[in-house]
DODRENDREN-290502 format. One record per atom (N, C-alpha, C, O, CB): residue in three letters; x negated, y negated, z. Coordinates in steps of 0.05 Angstrom, whole numbers, padded with zeros to 5 digits. Glycine has a CB too. Layout:
<recs>
{"ALA",{X,Y,Z}}
...
</recs>
This chain:
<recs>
{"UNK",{-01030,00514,03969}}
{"UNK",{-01058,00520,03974}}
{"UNK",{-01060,00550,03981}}
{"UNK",{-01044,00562,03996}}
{"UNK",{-01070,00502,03997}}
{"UNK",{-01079,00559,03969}}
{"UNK",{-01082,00594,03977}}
{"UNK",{-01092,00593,04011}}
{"UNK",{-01097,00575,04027}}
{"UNK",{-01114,00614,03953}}
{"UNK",{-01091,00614,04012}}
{"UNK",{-01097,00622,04042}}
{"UNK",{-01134,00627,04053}}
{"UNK",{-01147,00622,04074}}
{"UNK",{-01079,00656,04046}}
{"UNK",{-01141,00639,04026}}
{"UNK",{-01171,00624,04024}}
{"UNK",{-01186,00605,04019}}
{"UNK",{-01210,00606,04023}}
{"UNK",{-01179,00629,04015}}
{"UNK",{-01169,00578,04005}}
{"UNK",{-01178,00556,03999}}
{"UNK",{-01173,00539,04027}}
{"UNK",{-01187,00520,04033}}
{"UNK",{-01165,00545,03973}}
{"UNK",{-01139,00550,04052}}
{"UNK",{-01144,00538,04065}}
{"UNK",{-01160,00542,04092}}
{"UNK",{-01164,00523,04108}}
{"UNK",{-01126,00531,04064}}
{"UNK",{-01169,00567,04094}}
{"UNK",{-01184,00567,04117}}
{"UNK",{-01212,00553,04116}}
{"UNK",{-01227,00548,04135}}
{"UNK",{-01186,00594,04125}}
{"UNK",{-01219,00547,04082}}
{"UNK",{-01244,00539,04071}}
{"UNK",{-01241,00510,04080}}
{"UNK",{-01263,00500,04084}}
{"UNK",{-01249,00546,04039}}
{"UNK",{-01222,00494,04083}}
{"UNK",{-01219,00464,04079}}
{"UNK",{-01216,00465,04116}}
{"UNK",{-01217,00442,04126}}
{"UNK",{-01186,00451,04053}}
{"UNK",{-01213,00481,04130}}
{"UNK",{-01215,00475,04160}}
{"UNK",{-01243,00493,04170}}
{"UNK",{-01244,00506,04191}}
{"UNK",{-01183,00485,04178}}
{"UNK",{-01263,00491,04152}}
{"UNK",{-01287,00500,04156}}
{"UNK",{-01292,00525,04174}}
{"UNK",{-01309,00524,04192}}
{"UNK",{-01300,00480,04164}}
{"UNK",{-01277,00545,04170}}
{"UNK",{-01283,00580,04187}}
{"UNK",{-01291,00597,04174}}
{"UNK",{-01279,00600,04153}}
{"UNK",{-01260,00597,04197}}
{"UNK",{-01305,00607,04178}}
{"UNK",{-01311,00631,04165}}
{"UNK",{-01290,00655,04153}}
{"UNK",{-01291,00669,04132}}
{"UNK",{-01327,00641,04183}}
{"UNK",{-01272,00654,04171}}
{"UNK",{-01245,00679,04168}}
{"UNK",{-01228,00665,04187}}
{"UNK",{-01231,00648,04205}}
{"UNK",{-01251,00719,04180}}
{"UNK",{-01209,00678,04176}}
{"UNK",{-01186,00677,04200}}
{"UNK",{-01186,00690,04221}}
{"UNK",{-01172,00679,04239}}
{"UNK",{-01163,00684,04193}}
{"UNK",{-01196,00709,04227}}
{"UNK",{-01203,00716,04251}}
{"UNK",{-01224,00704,04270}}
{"UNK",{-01224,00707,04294}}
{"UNK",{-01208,00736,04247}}
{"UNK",{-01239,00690,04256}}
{"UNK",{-01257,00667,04271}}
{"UNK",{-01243,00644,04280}}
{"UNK",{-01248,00628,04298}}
{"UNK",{-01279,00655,04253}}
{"UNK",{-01220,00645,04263}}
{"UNK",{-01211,00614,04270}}
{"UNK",{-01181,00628,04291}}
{"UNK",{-01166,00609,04297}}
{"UNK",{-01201,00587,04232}}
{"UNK",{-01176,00644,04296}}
{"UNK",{-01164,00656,04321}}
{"UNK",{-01178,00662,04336}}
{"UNK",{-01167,00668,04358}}
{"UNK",{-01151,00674,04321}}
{"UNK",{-01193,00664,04336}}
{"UNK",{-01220,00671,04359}}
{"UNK",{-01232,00650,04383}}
{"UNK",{-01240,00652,04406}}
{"UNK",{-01247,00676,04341}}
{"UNK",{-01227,00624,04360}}
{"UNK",{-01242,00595,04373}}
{"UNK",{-01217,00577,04368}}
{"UNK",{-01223,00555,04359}}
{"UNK",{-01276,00580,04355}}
{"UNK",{-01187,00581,04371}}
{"UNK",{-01167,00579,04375}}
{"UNK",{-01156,00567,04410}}
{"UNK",{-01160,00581,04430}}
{"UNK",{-01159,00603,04364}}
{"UNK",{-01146,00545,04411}}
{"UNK",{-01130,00540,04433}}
{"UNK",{-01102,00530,04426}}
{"UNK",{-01095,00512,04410}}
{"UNK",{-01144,00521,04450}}
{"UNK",{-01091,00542,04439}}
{"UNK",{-01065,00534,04434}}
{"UNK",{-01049,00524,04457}}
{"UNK",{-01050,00532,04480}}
{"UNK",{-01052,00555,04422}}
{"UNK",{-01031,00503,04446}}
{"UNK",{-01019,00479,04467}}
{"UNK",{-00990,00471,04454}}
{"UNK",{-00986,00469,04429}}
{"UNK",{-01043,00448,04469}}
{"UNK",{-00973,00467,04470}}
{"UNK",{-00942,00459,04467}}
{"UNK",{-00942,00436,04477}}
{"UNK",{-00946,00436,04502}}
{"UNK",{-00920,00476,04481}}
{"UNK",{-00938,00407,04464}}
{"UNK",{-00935,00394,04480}}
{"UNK",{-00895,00391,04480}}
{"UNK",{-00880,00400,04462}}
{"UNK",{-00957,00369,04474}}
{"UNK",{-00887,00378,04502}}
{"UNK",{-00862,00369,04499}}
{"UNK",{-00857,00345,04509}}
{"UNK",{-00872,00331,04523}}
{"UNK",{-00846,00385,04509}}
{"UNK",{-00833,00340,04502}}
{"UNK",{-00820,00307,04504}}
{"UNK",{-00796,00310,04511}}
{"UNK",{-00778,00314,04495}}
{"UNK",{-00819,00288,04478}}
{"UNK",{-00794,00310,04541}}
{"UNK",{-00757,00311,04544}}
{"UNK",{-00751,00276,04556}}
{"UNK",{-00768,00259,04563}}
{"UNK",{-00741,00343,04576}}
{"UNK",{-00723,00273,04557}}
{"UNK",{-00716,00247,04566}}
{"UNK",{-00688,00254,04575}}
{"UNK",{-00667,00254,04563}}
{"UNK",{-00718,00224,04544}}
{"UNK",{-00694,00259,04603}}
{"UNK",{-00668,00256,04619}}
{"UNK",{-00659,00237,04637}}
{"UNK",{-00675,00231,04654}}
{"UNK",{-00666,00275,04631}}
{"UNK",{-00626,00220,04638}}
{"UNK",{-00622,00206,04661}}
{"UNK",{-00627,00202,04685}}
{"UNK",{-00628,00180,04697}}
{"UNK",{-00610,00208,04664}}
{"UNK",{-00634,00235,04695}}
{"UNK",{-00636,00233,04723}}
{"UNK",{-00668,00248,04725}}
{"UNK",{-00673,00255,04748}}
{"UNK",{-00607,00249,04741}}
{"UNK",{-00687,00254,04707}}
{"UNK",{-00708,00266,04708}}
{"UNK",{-00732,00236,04699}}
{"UNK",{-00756,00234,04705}}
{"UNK",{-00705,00294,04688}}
{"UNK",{-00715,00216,04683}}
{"UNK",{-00733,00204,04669}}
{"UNK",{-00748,00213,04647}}
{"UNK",{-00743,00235,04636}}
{"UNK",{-00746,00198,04683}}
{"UNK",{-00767,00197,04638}}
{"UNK",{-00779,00209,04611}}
{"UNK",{-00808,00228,04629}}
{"UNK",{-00824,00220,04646}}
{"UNK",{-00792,00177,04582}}
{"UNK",{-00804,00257,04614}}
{"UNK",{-00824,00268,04615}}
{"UNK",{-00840,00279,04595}}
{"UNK",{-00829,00283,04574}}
{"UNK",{-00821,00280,04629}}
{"UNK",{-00859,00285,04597}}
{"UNK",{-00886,00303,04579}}
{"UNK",{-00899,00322,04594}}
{"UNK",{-00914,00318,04612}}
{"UNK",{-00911,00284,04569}}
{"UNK",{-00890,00349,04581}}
{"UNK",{-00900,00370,04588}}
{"UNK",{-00924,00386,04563}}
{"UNK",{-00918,00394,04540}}
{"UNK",{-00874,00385,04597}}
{"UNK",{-00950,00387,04575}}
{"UNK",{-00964,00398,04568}}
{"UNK",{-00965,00430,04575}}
{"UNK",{-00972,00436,04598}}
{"UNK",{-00980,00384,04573}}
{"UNK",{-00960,00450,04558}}
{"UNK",{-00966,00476,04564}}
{"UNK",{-00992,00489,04549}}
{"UNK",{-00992,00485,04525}}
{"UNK",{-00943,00492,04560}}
{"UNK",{-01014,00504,04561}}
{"UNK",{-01036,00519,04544}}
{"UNK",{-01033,00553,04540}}
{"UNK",{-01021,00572,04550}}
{"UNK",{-01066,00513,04559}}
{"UNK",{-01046,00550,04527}}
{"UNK",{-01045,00581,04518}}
{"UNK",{-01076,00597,04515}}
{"UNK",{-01097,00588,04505}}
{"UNK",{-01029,00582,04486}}
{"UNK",{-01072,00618,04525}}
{"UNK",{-01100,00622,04527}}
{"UNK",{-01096,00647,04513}}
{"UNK",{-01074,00657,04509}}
{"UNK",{-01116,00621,04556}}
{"UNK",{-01120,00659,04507}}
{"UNK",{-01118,00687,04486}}
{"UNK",{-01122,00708,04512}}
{"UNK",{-01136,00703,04531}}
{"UNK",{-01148,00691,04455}}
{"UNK",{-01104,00738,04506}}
{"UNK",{-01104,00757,04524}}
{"UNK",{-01130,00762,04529}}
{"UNK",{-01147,00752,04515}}
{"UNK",{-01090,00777,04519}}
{"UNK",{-01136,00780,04550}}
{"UNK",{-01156,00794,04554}}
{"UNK",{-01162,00817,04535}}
{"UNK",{-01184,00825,04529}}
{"UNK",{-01154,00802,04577}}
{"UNK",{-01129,00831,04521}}
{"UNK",{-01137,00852,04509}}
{"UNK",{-01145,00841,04479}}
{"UNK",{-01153,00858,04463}}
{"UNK",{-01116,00873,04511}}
{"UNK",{-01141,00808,04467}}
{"UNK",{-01140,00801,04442}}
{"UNK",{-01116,00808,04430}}
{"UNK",{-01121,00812,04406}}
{"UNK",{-01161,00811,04428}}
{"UNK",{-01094,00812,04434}}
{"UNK",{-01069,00808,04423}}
{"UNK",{-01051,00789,04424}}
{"UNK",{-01027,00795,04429}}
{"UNK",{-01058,00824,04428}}
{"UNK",{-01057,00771,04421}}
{"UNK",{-01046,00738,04426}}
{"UNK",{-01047,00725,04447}}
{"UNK",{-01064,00735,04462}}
{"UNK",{-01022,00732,04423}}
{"UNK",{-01033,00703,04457}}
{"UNK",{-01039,00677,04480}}
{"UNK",{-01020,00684,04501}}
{"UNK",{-00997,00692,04497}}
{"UNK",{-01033,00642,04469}}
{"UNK",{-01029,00681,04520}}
{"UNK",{-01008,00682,04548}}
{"UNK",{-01007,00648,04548}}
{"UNK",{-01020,00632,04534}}
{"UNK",{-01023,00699,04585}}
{"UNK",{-00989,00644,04567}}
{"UNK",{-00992,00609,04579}}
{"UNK",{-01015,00616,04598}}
{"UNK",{-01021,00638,04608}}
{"UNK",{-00958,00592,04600}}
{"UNK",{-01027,00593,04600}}
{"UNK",{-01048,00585,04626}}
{"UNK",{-01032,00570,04638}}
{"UNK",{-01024,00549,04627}}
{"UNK",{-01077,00570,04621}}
{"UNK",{-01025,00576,04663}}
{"UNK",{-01002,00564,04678}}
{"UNK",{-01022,00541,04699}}
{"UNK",{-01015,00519,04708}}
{"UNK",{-00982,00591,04697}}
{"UNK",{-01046,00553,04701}}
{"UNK",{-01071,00527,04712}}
{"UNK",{-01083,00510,04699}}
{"UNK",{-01098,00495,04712}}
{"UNK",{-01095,00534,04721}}
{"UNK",{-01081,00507,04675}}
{"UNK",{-01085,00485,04658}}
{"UNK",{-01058,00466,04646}}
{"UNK",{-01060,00449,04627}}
{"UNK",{-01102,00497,04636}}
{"UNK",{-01039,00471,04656}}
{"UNK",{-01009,00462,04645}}
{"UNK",{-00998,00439,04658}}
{"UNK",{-01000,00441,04682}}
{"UNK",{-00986,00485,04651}}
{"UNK",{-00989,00417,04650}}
{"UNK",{-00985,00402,04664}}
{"UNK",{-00963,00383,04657}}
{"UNK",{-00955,00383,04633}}
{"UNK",{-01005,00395,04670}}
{"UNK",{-00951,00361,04679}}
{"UNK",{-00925,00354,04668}}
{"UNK",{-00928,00329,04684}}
{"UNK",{-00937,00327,04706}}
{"UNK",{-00897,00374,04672}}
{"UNK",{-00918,00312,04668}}
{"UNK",{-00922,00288,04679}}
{"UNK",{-00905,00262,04666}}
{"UNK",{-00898,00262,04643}}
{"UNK",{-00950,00285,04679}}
{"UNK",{-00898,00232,04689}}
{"UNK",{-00878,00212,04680}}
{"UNK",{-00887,00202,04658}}
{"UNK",{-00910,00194,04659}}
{"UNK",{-00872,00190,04698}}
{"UNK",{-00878,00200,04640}}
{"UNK",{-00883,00179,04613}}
{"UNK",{-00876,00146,04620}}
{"UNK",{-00887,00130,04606}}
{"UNK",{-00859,00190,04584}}
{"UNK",{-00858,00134,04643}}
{"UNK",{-00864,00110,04646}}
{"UNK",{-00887,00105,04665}}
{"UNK",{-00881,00083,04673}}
{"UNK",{-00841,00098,04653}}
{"UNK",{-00903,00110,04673}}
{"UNK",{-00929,00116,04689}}
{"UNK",{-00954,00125,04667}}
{"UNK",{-00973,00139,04671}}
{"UNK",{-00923,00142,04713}}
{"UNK",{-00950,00120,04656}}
{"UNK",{-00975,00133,04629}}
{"UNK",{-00981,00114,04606}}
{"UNK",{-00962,00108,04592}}
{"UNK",{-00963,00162,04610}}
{"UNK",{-01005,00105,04601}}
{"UNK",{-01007,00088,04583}}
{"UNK",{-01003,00122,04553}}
{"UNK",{-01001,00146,04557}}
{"UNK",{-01043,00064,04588}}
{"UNK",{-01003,00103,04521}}
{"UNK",{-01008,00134,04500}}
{"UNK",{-01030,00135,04503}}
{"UNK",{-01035,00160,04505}}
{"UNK",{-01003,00138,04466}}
{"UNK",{-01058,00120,04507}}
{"UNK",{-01086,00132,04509}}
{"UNK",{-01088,00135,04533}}
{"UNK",{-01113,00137,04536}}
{"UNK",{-01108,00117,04498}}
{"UNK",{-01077,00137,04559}}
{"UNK",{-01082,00155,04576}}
{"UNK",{-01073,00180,04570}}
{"UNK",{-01089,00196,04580}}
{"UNK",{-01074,00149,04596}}
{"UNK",{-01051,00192,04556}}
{"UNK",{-01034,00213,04547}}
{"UNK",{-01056,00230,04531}}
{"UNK",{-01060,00254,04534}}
{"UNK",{-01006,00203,04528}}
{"UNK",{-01067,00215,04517}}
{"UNK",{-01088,00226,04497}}
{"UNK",{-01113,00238,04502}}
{"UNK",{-01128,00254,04491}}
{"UNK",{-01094,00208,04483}}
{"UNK",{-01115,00219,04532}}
{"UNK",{-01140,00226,04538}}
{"UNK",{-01138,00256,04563}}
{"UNK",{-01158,00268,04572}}
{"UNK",{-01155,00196,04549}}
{"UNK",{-01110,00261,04569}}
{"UNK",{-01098,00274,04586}}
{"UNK",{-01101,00308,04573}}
{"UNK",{-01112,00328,04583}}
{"UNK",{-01068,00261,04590}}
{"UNK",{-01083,00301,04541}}
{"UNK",{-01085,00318,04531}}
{"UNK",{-01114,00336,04518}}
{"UNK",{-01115,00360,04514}}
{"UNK",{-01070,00311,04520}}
{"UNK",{-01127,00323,04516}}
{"UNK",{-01162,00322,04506}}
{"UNK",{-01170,00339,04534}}
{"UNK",{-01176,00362,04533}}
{"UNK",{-01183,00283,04502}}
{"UNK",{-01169,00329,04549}}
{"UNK",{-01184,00341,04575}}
{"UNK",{-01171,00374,04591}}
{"UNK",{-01181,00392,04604}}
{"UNK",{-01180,00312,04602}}
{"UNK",{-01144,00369,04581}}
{"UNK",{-01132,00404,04580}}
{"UNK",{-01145,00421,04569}}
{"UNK",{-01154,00443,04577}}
{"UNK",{-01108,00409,04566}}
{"UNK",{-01145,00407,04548}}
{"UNK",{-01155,00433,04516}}
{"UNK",{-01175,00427,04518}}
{"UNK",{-01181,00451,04517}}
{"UNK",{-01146,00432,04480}}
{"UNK",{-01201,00414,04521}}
{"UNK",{-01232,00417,04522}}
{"UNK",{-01247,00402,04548}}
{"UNK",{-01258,00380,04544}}
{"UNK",{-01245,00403,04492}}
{"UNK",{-01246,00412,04572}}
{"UNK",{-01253,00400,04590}}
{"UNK",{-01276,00382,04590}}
{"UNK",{-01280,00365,04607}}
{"UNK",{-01254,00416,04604}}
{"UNK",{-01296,00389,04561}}
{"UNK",{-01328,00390,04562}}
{"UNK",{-01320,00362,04553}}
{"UNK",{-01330,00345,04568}}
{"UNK",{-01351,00413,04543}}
{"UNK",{-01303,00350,04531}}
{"UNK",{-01296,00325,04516}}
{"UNK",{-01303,00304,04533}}
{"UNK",{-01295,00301,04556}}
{"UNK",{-01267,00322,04507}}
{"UNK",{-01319,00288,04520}}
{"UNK",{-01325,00256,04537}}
{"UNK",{-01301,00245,04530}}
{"UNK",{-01290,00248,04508}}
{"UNK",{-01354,00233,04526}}
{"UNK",{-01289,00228,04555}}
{"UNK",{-01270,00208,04551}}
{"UNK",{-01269,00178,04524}}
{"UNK",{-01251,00167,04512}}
{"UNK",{-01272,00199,04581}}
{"UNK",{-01293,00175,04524}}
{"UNK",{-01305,00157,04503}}
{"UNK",{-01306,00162,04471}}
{"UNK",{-01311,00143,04456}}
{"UNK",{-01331,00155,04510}}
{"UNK",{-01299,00192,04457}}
{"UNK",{-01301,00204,04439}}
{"UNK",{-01283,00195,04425}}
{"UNK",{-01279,00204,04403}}
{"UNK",{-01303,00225,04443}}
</recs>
């Protein structure tokens, strides 16, 4: 796919629009013996000066995976990245 057909098929105007209204998120999955299973959510927020994402270390979060239903996980991750998101969506 060209690079103009694909920013066309994720509906942006430019690529710079679609870095603009961009969030970016790491999720991870570790599984240790003595840590248990965890999931770490990290965010990324765009600099102040517009030269790429720092972590948002206040929206980041880490938490037990045997204590978590996946649609609580889901709904965990939803509420990081768009606070405004109804739980019901």
């Amino acid at each position: 796919m060209k690079p103009s057909e694909l920013i066309k098929a994720m509906k942006q105007l430019s690529w710079r629009q679609l870095y603009l209204n961009s969030t970016m998120c790491l999720v991870e999955y570790s599984s240790k013996e003595y840590l248990g299973e965890k999931l770490s959510i990290e965010v990324g927020k765009r600099r102040k000066d517009g030269r790429g994402f720092d972590w948002d270390s206040c929206r980041s979060q880490s938490f037990d995976m045997k204590e978590t239903e996946w649609r609580q996980t889901i709904g965990i991750i939803r509420n990081i990245l768009d606070p405004t998101i109804n739980e019901t969506d």
